[in-house]
Biopython code that builds the backbone (N, CA, C, O; Angstrom):
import numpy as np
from Bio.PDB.StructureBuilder import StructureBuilder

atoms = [
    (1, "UNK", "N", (20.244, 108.132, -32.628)),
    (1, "UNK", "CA", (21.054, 107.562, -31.564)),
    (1, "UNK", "C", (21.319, 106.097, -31.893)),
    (1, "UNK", "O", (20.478, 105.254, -32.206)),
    (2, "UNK", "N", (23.001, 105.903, -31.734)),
    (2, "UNK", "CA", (22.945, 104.310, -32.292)),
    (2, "UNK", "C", (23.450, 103.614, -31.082)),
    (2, "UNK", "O", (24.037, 104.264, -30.217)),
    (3, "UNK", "N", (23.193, 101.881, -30.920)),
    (3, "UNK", "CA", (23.630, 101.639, -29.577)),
    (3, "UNK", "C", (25.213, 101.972, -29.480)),
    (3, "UNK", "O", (25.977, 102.190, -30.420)),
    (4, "UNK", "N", (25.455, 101.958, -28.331)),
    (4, "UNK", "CA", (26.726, 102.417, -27.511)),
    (4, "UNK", "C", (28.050, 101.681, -27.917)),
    (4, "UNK", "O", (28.405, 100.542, -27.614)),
    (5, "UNK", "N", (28.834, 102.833, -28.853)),
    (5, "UNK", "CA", (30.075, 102.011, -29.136)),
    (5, "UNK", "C", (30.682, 101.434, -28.168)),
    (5, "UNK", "O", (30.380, 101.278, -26.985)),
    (6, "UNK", "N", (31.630, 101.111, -28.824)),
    (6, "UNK", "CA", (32.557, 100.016, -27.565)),
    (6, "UNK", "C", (33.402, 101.131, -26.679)),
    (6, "UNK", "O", (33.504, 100.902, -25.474)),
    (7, "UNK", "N", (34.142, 102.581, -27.331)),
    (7, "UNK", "CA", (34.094, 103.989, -26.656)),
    (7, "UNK", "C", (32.840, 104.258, -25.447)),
    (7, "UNK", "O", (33.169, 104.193, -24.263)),
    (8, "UNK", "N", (31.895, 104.456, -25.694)),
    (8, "UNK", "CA", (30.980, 104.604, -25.265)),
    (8, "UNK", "C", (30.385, 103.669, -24.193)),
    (8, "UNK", "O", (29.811, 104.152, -23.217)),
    (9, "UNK", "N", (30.486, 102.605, -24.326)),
    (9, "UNK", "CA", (30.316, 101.630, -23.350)),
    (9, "UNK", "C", (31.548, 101.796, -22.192)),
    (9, "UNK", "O", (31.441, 101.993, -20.981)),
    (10, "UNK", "N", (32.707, 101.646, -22.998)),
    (10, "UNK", "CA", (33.616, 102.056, -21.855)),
    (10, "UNK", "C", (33.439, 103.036, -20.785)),
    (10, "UNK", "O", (33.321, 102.674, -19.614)),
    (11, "UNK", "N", (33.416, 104.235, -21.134)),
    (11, "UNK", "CA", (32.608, 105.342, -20.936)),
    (11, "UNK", "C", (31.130, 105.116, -19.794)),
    (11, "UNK", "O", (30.836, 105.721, -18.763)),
    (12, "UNK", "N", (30.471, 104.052, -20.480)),
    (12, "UNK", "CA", (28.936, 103.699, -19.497)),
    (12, "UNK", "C", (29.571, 103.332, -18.517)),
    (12, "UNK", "O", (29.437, 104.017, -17.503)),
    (13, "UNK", "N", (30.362, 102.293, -18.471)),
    (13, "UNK", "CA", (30.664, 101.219, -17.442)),
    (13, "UNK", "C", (31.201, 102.117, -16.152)),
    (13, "UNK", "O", (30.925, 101.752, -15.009)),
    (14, "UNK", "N", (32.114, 103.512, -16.444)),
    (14, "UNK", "CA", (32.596, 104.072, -15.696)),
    (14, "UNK", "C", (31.734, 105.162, -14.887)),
    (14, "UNK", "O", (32.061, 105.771, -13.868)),
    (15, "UNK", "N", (30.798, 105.221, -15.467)),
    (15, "UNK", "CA", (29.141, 106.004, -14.739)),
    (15, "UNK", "C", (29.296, 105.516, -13.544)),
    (15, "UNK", "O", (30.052, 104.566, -13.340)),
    (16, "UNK", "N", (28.528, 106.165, -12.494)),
    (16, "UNK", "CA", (27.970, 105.654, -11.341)),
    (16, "UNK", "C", (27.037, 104.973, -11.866)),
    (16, "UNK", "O", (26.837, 104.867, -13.076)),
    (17, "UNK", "N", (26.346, 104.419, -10.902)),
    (17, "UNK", "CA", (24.727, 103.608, -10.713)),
    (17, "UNK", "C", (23.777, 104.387, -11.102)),
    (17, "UNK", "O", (22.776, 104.110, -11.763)),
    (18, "UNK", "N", (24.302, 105.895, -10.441)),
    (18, "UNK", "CA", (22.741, 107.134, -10.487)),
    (18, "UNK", "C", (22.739, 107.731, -11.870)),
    (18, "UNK", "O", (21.758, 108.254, -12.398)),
    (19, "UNK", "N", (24.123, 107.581, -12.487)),
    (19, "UNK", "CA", (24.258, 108.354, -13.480)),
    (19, "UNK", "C", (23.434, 107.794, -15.021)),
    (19, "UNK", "O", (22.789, 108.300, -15.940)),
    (20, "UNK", "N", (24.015, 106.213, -14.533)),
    (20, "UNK", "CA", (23.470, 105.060, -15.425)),
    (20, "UNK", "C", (21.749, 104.881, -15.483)),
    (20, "UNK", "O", (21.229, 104.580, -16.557)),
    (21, "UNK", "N", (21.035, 105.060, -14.429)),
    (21, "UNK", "CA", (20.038, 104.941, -14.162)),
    (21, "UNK", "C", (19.025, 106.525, -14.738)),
    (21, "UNK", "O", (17.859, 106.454, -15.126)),
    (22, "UNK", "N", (19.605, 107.460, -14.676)),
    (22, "UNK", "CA", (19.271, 108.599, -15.164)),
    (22, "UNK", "C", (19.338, 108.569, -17.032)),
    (22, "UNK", "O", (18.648, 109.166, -17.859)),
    (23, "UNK", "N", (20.380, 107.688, -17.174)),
    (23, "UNK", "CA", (20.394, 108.028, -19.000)),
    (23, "UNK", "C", (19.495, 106.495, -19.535)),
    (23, "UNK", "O", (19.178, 106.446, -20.724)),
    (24, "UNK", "N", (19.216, 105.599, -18.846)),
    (24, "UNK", "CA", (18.128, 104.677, -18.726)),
    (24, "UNK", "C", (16.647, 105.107, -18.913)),
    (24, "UNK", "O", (15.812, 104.653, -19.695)),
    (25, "UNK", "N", (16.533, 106.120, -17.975)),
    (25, "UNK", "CA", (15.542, 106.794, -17.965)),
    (25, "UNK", "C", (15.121, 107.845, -18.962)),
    (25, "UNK", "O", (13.980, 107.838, -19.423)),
    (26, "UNK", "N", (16.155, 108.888, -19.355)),
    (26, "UNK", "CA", (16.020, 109.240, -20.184)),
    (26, "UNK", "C", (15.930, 108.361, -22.371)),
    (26, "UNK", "O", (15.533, 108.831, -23.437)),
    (27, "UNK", "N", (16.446, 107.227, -22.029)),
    (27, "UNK", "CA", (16.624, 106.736, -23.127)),
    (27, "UNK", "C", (15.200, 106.197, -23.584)),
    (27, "UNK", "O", (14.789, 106.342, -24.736)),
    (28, "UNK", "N", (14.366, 105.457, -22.408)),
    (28, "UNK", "CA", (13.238, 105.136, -22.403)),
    (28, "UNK", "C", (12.348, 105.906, -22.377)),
    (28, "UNK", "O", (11.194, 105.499, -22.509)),
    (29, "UNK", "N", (12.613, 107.158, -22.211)),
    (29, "UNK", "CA", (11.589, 107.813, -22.085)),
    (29, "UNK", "C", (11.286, 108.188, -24.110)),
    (29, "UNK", "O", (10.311, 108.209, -24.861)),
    (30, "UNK", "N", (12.894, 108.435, -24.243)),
    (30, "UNK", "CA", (13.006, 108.886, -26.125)),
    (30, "UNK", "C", (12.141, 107.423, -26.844)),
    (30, "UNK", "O", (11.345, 107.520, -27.778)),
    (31, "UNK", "N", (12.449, 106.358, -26.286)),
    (31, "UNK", "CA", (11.844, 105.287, -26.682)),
    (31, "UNK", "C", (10.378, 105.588, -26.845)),
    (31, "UNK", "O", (9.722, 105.490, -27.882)),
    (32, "UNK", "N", (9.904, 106.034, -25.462)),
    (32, "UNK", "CA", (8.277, 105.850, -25.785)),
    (32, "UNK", "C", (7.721, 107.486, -26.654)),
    (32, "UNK", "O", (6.507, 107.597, -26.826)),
    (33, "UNK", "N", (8.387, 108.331, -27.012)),
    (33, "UNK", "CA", (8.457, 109.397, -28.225)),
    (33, "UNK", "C", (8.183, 108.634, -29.400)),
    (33, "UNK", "O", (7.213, 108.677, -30.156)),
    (34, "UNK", "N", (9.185, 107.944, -29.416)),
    (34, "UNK", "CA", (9.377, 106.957, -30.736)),
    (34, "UNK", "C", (8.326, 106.416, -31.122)),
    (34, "UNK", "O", (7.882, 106.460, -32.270)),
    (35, "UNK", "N", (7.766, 105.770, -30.027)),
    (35, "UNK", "CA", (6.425, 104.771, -30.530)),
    (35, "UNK", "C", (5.732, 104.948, -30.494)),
    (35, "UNK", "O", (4.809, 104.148, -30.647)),
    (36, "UNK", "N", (5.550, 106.831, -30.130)),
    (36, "UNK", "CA", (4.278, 107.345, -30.689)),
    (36, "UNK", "C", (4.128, 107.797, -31.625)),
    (36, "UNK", "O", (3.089, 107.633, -32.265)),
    (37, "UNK", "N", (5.451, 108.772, -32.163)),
    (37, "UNK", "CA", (6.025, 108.850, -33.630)),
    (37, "UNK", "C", (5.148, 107.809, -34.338)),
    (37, "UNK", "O", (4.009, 108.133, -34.675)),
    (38, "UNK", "N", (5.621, 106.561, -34.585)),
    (38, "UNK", "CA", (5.165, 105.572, -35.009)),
    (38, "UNK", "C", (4.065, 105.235, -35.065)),
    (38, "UNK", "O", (3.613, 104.758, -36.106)),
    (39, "UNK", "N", (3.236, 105.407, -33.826)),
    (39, "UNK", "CA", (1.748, 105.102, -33.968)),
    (39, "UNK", "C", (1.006, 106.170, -35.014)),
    (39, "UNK", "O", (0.196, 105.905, -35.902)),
    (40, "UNK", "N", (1.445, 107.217, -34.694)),
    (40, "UNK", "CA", (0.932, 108.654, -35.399)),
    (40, "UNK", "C", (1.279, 108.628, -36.795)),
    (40, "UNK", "O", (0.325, 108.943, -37.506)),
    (41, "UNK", "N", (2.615, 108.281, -37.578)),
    (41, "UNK", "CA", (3.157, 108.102, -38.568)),
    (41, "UNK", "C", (3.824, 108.961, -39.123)),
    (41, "UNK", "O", (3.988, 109.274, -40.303)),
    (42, "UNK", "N", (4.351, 109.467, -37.805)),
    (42, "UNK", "CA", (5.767, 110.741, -37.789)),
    (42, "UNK", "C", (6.648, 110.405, -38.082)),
    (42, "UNK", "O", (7.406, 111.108, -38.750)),
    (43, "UNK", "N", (6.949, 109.124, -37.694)),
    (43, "UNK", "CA", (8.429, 108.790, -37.782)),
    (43, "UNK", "C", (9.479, 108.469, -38.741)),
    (43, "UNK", "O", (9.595, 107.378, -39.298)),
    (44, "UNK", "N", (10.148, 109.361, -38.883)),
    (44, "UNK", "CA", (10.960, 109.225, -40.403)),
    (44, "UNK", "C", (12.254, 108.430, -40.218)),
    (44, "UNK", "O", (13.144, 108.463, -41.068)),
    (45, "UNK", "N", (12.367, 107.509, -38.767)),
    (45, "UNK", "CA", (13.798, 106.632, -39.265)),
    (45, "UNK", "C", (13.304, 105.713, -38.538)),
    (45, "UNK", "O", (13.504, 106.149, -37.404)),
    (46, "UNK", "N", (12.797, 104.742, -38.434)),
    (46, "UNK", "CA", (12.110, 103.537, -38.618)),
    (46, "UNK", "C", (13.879, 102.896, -37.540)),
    (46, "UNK", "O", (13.961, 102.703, -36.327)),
    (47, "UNK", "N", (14.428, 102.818, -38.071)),
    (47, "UNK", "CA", (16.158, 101.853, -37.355)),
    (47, "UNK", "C", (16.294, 102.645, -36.123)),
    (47, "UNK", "O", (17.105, 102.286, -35.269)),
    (48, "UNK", "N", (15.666, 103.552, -35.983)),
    (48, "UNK", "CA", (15.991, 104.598, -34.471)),
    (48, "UNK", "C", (15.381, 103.196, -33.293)),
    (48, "UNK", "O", (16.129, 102.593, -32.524)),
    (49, "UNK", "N", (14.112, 102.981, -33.419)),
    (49, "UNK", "CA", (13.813, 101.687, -32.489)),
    (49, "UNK", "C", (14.001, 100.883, -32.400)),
    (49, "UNK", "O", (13.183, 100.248, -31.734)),
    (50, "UNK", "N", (14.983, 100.253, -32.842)),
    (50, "UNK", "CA", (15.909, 99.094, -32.788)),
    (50, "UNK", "C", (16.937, 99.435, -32.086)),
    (50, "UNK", "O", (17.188, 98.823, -31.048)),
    (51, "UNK", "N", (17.908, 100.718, -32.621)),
    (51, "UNK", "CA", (18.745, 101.073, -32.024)),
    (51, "UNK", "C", (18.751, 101.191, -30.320)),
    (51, "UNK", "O", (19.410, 100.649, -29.432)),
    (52, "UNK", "N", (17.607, 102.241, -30.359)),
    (52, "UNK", "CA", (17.413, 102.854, -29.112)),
    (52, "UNK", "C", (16.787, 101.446, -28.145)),
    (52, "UNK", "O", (16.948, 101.697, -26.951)),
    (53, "UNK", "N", (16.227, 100.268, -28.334)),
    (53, "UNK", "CA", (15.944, 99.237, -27.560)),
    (53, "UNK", "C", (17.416, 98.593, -27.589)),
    (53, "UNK", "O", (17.675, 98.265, -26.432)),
    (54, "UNK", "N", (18.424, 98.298, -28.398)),
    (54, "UNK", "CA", (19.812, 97.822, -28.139)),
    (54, "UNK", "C", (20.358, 98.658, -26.761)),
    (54, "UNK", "O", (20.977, 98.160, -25.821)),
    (55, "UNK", "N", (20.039, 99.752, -26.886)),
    (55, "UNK", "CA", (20.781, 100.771, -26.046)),
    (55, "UNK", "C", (20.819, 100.532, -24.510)),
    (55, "UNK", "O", (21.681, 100.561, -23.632)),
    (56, "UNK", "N", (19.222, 100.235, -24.609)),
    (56, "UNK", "CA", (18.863, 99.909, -23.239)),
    (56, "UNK", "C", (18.711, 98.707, -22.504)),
    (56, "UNK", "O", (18.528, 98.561, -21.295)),
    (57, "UNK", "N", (18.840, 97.649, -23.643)),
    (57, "UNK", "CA", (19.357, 96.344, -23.356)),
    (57, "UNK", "C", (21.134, 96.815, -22.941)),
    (57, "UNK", "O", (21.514, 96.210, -21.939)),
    (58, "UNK", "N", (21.479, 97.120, -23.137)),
    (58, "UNK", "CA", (23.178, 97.367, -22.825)),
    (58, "UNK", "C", (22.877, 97.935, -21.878)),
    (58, "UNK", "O", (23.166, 96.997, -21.135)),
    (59, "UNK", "N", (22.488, 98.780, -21.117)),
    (59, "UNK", "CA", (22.437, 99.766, -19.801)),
    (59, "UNK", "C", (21.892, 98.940, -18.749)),
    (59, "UNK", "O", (22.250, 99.062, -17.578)),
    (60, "UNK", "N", (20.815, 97.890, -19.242)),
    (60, "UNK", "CA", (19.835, 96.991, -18.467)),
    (60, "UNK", "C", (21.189, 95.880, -17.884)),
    (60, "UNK", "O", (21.132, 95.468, -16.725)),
    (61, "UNK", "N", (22.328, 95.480, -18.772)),
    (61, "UNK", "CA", (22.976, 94.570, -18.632)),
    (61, "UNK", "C", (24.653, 95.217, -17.970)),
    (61, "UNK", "O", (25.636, 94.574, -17.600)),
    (62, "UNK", "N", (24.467, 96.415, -18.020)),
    (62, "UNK", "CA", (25.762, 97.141, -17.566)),
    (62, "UNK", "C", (25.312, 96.937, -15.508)),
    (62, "UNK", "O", (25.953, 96.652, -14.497)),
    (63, "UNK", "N", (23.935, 97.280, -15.827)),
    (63, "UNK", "CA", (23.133, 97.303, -14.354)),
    (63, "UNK", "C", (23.375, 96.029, -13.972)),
    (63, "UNK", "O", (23.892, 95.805, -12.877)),
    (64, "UNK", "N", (23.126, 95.306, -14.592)),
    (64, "UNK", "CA", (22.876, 93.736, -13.856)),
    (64, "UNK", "C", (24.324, 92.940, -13.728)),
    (64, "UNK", "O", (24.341, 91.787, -13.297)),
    (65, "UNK", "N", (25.357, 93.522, -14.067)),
    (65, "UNK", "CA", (26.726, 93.314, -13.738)),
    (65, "UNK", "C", (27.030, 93.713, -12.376)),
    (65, "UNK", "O", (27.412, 93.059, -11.405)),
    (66, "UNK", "N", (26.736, 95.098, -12.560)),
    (66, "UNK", "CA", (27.051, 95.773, -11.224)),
    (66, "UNK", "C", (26.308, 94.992, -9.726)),
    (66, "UNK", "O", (26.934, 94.623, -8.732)),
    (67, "UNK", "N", (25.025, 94.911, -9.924)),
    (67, "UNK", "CA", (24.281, 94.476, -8.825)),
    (67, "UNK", "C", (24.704, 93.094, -8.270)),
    (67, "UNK", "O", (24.672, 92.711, -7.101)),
    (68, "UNK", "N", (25.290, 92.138, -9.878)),
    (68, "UNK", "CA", (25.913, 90.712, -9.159)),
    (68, "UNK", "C", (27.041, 90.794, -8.527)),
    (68, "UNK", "O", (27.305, 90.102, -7.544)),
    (69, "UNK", "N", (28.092, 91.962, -9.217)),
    (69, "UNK", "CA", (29.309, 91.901, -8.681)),
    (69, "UNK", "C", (28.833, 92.428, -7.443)),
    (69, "UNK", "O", (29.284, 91.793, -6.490)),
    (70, "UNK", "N", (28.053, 93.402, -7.117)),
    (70, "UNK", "CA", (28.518, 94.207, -5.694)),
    (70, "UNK", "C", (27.371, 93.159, -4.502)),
    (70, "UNK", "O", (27.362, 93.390, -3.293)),
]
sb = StructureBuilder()
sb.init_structure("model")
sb.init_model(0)
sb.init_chain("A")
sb.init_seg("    ")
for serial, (resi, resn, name, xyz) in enumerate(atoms, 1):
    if name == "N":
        sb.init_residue(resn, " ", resi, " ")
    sb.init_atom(name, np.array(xyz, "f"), 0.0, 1.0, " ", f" {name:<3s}", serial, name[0])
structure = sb.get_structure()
């Protein structure tokens, strides 16, 4: 999973709140997979946790748009 093209962001922005908050959840949740991957020494793409923390920095900041504007 790579962070959210600029397609894709478009795409986020047009989510609801619940919808946004659900793939947040789910993204973090793949996150903490990841870093057990990692602890264990499963993990065969090392750039997935970078990615996947970009991702949710973008969703964290799609959120925090919404909440100032509204």
């Amino acid at each position: 999973m790579s962070p959210l093209k600029s397609n894709e962001l478009r795409a986020a922005r047009e989510m609801t709140t619940r919808e946004l908050e659900e793939k947040l959840a789910a993204t973090k949740e793949e996150m903490f997979n990841l870093r057990f991957q990692l602890v264990t020494g499963h993990l065969q793409d090392h750039a997935k946790v970078t990615k996947l923390r970009r991702e949710i920095a973008q969703l964290y900041t799609i959120l925090a748009q919404r909440k100032l504007a509204g």
